[in-house]
mmCIF file of the N, C-alpha and C atoms, coordinates in Angstrom:
data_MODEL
# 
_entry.id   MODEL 
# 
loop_
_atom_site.group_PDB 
_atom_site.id 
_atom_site.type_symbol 
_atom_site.label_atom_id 
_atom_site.label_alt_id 
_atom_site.label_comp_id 
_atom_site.label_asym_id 
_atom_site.label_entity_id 
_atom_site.label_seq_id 
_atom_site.pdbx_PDB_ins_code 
_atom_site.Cartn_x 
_atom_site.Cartn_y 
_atom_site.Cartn_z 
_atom_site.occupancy 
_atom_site.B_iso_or_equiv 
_atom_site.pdbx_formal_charge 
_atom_site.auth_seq_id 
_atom_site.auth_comp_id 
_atom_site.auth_asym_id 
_atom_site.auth_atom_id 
_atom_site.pdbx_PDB_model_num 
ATOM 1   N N  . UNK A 1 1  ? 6.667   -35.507 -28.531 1.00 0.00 ? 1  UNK A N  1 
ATOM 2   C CA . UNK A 1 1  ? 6.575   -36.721 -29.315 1.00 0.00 ? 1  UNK A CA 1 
ATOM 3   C C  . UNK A 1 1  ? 6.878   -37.973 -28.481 1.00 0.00 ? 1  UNK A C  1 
ATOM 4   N N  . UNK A 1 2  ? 7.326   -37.776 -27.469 1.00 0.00 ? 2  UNK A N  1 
ATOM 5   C CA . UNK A 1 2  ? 7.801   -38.579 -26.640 1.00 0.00 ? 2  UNK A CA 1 
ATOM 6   C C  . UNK A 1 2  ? 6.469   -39.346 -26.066 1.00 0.00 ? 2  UNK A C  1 
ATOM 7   N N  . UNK A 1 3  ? 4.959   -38.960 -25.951 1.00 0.00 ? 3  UNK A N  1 
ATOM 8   C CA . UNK A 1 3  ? 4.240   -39.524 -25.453 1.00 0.00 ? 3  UNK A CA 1 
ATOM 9   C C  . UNK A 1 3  ? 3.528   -40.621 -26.717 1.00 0.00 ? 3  UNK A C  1 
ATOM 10  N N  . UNK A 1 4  ? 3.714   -40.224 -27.712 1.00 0.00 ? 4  UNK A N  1 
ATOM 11  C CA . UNK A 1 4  ? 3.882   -41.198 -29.260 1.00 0.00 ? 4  UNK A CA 1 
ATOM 12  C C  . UNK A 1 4  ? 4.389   -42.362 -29.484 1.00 0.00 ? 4  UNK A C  1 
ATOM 13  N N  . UNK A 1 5  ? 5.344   -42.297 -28.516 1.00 0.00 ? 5  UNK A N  1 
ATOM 14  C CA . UNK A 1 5  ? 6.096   -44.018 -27.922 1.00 0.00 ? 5  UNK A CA 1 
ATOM 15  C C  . UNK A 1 5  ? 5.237   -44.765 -26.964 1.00 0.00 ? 5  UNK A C  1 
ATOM 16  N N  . UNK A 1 6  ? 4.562   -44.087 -25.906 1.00 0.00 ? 6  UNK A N  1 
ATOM 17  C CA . UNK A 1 6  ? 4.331   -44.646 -25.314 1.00 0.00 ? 6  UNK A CA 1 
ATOM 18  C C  . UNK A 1 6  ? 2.473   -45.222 -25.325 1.00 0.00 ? 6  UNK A C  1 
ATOM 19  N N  . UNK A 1 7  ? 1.743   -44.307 -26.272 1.00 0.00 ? 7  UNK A N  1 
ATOM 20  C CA . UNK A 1 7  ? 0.932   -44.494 -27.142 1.00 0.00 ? 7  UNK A CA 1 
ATOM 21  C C  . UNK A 1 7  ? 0.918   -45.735 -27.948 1.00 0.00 ? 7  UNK A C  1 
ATOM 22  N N  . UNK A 1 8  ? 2.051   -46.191 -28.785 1.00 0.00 ? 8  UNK A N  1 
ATOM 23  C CA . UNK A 1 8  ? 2.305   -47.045 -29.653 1.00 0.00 ? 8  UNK A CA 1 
ATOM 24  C C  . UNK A 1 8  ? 2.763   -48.020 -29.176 1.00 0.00 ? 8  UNK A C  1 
ATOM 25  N N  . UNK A 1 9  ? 3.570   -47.932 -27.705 1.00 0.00 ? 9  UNK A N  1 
ATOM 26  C CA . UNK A 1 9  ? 3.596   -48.909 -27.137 1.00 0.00 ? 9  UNK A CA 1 
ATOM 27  C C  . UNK A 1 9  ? 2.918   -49.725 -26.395 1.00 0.00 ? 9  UNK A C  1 
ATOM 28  N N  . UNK A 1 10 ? 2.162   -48.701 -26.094 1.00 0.00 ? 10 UNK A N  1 
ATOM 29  C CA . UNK A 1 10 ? 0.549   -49.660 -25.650 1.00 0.00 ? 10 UNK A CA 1 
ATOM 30  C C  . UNK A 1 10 ? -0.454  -50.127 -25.981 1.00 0.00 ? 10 UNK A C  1 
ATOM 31  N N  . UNK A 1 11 ? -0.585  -49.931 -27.627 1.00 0.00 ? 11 UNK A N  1 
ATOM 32  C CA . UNK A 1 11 ? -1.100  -50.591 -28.805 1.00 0.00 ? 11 UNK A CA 1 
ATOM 33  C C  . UNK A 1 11 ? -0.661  -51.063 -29.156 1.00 0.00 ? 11 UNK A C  1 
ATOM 34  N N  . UNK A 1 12 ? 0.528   -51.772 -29.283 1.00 0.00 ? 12 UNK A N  1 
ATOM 35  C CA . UNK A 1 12 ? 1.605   -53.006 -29.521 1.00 0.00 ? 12 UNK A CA 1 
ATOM 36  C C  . UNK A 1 12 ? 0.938   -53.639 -28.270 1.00 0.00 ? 12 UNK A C  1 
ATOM 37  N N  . UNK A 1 13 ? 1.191   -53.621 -27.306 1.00 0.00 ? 13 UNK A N  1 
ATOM 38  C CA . UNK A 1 13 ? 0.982   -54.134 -25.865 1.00 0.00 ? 13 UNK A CA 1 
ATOM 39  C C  . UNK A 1 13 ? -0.514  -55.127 -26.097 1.00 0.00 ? 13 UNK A C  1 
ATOM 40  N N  . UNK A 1 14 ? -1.250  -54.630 -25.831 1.00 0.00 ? 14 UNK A N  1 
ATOM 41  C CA . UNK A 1 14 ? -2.688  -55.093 -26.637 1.00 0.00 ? 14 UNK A CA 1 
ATOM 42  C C  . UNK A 1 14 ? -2.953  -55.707 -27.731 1.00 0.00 ? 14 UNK A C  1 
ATOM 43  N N  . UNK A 1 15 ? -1.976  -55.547 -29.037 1.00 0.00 ? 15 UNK A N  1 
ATOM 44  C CA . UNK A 1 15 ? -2.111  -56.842 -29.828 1.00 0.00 ? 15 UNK A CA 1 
ATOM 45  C C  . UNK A 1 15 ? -1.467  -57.772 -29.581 1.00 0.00 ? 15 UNK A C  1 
ATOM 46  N N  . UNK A 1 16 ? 0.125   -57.499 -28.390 1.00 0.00 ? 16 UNK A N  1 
ATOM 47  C CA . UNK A 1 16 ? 0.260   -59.151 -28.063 1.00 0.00 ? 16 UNK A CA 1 
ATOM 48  C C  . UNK A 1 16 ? -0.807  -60.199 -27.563 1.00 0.00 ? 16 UNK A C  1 
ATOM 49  N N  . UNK A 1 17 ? -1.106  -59.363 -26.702 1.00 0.00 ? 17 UNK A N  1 
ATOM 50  C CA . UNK A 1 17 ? -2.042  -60.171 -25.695 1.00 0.00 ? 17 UNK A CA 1 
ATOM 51  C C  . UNK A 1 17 ? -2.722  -60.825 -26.259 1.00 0.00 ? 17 UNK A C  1 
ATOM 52  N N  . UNK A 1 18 ? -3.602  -60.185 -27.557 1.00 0.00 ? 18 UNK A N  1 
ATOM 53  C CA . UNK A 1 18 ? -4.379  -60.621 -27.855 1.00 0.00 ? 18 UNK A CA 1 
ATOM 54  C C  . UNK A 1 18 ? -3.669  -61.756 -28.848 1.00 0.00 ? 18 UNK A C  1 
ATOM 55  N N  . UNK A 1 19 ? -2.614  -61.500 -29.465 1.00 0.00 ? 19 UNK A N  1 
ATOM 56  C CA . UNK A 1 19 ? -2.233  -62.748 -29.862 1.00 0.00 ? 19 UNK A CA 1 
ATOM 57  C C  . UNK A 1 19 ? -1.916  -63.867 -28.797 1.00 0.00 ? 19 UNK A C  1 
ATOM 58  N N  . UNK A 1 20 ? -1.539  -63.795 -27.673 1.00 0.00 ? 20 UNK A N  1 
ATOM 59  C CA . UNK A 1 20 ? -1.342  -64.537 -26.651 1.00 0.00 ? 20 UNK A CA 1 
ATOM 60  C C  . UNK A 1 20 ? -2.668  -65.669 -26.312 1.00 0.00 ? 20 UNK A C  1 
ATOM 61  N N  . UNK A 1 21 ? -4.229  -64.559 -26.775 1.00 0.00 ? 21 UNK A N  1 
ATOM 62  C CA . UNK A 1 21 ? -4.993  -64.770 -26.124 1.00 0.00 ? 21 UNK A CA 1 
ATOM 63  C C  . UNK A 1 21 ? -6.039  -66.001 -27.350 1.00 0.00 ? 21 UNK A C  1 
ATOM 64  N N  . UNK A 1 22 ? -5.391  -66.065 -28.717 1.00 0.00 ? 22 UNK A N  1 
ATOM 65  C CA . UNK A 1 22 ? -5.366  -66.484 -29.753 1.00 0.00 ? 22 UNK A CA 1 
ATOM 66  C C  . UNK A 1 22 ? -4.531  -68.066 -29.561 1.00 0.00 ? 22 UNK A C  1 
ATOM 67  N N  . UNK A 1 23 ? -3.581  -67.910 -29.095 1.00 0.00 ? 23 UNK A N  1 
ATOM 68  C CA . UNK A 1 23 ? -3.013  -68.948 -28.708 1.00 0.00 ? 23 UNK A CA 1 
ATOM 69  C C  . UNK A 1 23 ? -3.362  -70.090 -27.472 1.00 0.00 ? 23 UNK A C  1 
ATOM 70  N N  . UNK A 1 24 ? -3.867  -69.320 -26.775 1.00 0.00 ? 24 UNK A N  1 
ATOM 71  C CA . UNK A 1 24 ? -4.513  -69.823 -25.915 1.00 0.00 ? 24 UNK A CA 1 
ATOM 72  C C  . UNK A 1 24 ? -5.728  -70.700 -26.302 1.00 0.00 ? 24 UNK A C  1 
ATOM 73  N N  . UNK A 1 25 ? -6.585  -70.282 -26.946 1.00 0.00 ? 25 UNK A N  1 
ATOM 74  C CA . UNK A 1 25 ? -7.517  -70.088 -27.498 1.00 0.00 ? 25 UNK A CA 1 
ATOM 75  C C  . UNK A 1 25 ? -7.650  -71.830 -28.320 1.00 0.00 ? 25 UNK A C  1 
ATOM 76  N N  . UNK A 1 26 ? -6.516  -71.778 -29.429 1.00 0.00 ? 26 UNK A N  1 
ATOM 77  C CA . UNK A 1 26 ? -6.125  -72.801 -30.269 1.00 0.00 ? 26 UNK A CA 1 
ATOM 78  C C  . UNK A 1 26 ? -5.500  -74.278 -29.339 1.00 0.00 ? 26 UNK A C  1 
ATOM 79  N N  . UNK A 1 27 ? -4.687  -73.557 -28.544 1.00 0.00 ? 27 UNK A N  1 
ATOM 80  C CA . UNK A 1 27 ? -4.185  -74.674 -27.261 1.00 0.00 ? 27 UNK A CA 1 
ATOM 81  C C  . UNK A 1 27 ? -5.247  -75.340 -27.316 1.00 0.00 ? 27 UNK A C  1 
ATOM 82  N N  . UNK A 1 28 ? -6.334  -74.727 -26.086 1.00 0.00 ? 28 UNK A N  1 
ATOM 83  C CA . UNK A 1 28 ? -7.343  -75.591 -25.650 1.00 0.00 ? 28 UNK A CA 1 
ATOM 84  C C  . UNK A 1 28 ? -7.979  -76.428 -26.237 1.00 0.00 ? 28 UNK A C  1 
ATOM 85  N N  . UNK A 1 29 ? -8.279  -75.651 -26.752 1.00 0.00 ? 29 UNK A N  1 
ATOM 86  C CA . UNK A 1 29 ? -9.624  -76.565 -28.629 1.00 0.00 ? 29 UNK A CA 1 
ATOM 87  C C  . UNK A 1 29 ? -8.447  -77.955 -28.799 1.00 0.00 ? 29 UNK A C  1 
ATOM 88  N N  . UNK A 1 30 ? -7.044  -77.674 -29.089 1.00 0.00 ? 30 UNK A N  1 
ATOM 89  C CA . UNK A 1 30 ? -6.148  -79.587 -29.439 1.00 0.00 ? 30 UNK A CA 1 
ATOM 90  C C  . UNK A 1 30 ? -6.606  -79.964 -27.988 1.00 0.00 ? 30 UNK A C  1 
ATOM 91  N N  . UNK A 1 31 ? -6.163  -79.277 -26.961 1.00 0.00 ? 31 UNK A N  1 
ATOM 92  C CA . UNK A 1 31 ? -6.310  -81.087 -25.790 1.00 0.00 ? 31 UNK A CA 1 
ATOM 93  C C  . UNK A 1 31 ? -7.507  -80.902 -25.141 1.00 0.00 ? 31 UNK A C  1 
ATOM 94  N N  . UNK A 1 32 ? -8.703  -80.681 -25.895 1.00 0.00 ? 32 UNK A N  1 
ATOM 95  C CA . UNK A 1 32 ? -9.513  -80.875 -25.751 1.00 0.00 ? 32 UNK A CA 1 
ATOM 96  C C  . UNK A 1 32 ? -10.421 -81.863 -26.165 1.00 0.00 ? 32 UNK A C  1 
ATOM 97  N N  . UNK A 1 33 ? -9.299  -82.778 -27.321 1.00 0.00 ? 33 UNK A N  1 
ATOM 98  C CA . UNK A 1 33 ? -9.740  -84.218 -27.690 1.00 0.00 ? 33 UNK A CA 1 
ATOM 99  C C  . UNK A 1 33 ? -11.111 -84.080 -28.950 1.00 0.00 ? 33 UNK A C  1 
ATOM 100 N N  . UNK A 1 34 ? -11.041 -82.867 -29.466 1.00 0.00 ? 34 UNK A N  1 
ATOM 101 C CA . UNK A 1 34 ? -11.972 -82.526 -30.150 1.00 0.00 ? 34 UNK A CA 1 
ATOM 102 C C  . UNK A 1 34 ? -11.896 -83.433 -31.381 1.00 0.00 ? 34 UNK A C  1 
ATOM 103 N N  . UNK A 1 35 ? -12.503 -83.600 -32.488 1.00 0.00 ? 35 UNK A N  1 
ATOM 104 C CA . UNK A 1 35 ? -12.294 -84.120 -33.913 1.00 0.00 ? 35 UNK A CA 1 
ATOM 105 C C  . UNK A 1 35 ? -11.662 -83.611 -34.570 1.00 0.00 ? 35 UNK A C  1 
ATOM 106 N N  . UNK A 1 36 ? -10.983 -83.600 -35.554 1.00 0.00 ? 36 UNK A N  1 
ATOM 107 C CA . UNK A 1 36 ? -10.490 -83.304 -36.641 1.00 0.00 ? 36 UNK A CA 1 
ATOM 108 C C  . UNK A 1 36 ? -10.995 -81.823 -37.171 1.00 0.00 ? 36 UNK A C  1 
ATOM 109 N N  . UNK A 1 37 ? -12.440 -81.721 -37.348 1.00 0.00 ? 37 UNK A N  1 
ATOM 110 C CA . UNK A 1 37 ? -13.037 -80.822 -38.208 1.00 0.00 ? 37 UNK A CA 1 
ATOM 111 C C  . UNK A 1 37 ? -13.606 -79.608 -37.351 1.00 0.00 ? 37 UNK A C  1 
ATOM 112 N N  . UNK A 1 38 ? -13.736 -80.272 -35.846 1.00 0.00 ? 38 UNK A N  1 
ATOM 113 C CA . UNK A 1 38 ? -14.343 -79.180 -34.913 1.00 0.00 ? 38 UNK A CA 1 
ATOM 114 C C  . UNK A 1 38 ? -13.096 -78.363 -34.778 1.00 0.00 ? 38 UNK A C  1 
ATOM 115 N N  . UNK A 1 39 ? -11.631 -79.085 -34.836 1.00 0.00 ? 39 UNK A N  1 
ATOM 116 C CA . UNK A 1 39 ? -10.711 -78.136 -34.664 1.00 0.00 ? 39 UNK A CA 1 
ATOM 117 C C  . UNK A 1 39 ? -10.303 -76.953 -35.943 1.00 0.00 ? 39 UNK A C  1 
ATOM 118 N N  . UNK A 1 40 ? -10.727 -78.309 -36.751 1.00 0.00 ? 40 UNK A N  1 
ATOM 119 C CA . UNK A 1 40 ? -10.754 -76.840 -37.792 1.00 0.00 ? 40 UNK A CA 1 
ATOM 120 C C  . UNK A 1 40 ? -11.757 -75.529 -37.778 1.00 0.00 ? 40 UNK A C  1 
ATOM 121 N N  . UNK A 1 41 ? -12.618 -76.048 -37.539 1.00 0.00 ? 41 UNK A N  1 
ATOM 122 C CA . UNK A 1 41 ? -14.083 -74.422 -37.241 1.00 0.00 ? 41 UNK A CA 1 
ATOM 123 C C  . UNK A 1 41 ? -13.250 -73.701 -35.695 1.00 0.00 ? 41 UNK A C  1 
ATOM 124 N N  . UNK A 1 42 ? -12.593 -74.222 -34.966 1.00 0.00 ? 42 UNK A N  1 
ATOM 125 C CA . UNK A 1 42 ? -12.088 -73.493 -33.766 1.00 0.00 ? 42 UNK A CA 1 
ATOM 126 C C  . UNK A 1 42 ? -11.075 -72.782 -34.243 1.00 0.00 ? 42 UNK A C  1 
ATOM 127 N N  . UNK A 1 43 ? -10.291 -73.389 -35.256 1.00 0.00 ? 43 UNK A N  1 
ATOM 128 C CA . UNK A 1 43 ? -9.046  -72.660 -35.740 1.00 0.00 ? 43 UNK A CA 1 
ATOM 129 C C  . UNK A 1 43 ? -9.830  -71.488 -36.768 1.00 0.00 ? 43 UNK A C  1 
ATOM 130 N N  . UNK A 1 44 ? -10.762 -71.685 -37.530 1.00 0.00 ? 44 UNK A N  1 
ATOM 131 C CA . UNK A 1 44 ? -11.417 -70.897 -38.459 1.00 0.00 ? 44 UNK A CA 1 
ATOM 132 C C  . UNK A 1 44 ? -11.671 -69.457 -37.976 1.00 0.00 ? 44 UNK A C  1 
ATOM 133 N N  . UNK A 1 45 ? -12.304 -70.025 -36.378 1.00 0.00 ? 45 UNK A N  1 
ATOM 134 C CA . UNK A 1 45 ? -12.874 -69.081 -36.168 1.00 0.00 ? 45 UNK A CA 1 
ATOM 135 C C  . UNK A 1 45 ? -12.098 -67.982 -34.880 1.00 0.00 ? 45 UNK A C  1 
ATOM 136 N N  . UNK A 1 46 ? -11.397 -68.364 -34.562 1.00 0.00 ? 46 UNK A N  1 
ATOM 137 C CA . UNK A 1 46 ? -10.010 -67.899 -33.787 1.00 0.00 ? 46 UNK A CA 1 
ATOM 138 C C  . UNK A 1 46 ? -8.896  -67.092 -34.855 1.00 0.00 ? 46 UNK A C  1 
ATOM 139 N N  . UNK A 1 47 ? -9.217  -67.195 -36.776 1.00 0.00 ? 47 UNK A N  1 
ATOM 140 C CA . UNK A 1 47 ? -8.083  -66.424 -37.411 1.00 0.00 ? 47 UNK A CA 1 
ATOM 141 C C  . UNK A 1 47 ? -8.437  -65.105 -37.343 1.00 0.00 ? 47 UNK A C  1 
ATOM 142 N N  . UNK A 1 48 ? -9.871  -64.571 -37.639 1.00 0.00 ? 48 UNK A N  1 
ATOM 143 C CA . UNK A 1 48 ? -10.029 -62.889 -37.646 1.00 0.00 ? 48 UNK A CA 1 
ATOM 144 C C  . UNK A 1 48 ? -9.703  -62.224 -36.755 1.00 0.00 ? 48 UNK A C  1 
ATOM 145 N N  . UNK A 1 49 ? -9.677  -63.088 -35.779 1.00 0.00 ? 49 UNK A N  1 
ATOM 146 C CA . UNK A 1 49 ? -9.005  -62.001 -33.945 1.00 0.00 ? 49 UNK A CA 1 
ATOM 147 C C  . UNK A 1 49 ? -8.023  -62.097 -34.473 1.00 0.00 ? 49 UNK A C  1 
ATOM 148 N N  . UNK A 1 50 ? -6.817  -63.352 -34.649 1.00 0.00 ? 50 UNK A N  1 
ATOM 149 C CA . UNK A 1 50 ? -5.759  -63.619 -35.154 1.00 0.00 ? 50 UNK A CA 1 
ATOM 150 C C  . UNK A 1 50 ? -4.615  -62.257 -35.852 1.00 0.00 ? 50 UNK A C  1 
ATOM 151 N N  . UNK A 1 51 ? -5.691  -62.603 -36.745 1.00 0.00 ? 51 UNK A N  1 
ATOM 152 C CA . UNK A 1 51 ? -5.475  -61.000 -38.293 1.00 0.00 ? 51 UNK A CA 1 
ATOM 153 C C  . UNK A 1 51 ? -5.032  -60.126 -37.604 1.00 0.00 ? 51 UNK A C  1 
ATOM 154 N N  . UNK A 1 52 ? -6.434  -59.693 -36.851 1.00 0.00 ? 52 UNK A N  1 
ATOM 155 C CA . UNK A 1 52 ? -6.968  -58.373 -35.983 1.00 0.00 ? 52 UNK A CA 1 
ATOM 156 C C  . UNK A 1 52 ? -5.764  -58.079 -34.993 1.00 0.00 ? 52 UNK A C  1 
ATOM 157 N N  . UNK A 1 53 ? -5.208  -58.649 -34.258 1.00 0.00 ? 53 UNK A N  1 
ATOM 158 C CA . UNK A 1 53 ? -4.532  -58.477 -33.137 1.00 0.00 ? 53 UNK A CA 1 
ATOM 159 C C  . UNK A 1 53 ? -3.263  -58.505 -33.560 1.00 0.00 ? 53 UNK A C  1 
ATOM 160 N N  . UNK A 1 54 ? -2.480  -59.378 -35.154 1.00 0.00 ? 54 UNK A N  1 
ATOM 161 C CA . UNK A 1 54 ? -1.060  -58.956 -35.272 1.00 0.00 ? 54 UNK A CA 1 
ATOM 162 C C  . UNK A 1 54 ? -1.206  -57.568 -35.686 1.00 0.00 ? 54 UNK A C  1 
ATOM 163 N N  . UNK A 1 55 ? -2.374  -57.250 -36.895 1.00 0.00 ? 55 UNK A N  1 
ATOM 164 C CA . UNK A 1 55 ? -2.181  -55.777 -37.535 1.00 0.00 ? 55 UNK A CA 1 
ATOM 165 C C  . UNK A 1 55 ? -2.256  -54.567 -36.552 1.00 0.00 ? 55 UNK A C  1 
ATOM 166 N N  . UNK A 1 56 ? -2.769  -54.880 -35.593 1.00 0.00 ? 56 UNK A N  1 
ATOM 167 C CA . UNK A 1 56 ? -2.577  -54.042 -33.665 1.00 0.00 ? 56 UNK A CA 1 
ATOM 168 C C  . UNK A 1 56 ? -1.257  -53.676 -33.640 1.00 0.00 ? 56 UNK A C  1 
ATOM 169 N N  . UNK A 1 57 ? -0.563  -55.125 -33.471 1.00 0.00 ? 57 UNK A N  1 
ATOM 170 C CA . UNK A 1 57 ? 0.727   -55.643 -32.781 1.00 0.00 ? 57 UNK A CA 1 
ATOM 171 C C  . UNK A 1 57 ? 1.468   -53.955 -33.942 1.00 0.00 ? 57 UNK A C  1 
ATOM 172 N N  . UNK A 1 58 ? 1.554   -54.486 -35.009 1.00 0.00 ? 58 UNK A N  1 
ATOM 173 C CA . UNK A 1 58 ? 2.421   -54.062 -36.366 1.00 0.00 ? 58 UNK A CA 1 
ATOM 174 C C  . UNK A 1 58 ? 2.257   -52.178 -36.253 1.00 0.00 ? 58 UNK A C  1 
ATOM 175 N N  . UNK A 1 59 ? 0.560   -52.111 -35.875 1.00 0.00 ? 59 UNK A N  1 
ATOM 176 C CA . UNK A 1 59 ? 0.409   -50.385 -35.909 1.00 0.00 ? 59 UNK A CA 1 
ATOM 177 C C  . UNK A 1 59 ? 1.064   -50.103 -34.780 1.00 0.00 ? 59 UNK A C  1 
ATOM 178 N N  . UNK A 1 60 ? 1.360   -50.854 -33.810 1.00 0.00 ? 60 UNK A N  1 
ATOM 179 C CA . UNK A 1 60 ? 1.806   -50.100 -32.612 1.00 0.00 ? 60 UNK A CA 1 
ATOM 180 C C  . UNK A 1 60 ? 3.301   -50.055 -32.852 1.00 0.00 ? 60 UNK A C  1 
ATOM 181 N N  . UNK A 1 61 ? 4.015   -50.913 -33.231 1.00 0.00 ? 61 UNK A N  1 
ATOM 182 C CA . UNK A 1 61 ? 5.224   -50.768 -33.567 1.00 0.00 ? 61 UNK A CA 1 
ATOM 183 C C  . UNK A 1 61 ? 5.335   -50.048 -34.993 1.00 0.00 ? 61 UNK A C  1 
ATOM 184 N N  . UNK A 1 62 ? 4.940   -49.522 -35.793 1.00 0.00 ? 62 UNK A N  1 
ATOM 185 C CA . UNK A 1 62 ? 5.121   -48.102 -36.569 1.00 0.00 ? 62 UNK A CA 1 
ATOM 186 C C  . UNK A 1 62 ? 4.801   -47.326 -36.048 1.00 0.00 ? 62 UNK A C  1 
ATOM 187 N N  . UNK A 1 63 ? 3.749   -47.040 -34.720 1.00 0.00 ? 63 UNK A N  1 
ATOM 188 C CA . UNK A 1 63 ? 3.547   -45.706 -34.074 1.00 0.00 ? 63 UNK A CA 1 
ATOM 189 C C  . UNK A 1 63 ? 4.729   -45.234 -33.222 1.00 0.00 ? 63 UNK A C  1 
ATOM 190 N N  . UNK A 1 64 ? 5.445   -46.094 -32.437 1.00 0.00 ? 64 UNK A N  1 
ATOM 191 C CA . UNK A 1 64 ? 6.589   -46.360 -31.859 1.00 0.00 ? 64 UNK A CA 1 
ATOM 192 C C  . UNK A 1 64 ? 7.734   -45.960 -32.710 1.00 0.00 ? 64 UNK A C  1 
ATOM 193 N N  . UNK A 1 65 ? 7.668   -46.109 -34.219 1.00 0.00 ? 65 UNK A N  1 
ATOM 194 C CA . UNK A 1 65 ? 9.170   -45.580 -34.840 1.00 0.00 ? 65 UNK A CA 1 
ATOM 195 C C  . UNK A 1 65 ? 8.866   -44.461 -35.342 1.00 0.00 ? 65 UNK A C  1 
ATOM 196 N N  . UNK A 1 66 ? 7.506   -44.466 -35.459 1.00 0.00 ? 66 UNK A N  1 
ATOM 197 C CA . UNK A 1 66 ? 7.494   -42.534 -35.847 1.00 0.00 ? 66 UNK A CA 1 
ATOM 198 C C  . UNK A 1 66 ? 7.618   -41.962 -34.732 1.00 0.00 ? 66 UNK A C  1 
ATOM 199 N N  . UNK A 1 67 ? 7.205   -41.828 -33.635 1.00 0.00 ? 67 UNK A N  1 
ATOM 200 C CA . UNK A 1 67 ? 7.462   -41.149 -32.349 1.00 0.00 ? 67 UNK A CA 1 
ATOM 201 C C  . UNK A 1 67 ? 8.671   -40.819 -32.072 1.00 0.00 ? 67 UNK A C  1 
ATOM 202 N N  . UNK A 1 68 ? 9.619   -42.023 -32.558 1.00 0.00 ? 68 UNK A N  1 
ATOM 203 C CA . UNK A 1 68 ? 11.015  -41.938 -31.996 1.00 0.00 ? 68 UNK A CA 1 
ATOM 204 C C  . UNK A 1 68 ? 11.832  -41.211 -33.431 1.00 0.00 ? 68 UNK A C  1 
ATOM 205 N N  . UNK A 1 69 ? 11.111  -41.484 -34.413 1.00 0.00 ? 69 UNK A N  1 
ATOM 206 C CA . UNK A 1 69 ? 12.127  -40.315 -35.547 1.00 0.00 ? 69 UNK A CA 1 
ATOM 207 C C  . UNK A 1 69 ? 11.787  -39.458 -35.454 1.00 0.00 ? 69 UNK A C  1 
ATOM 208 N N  . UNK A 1 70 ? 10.705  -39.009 -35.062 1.00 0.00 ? 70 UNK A N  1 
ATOM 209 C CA . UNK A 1 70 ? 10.148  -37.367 -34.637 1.00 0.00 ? 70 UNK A CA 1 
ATOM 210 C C  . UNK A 1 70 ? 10.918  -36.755 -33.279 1.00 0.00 ? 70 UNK A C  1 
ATOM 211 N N  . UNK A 1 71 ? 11.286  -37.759 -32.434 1.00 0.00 ? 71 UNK A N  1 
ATOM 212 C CA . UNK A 1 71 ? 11.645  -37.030 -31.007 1.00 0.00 ? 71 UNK A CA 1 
ATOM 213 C C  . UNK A 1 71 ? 13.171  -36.376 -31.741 1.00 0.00 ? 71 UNK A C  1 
# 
């Protein structure tokens, strides 16, 4: 069970990033001097990765506590 941690920890691993990569993402689009509304379609369209990459983050850290109540 021990490889169940490290499984889950590397699917945690991968939805940070990708939240990292979400952030990044939103950064640029503000000092990029954009309008008002273009930032909103950048923010719009930057939330489904958003979603996508905490519910990553969240499965990898329940794969991680079952691994470890099983070990």
């Amino acid at each position: 069970m021990g490889s169940l941690v490290w499984i889950g920890a590397a699917v945690s691993l991968a939805g940070l990033v990708g939240l990292f990569w979400c952030i990044f993402k939103v950064w640029k689009a503000r000092n990029a001097g954009i309008s008002d509304d273009e930032l909103r379609e950048a923010v719009r369209q930057v939330m489904p990765w958003n979603t996508g990459a905490l519910f990553l983050s969240v499965l990898g850290l329940m794969i991680v506590i079952v691994g470890i109540a099983l070990s």
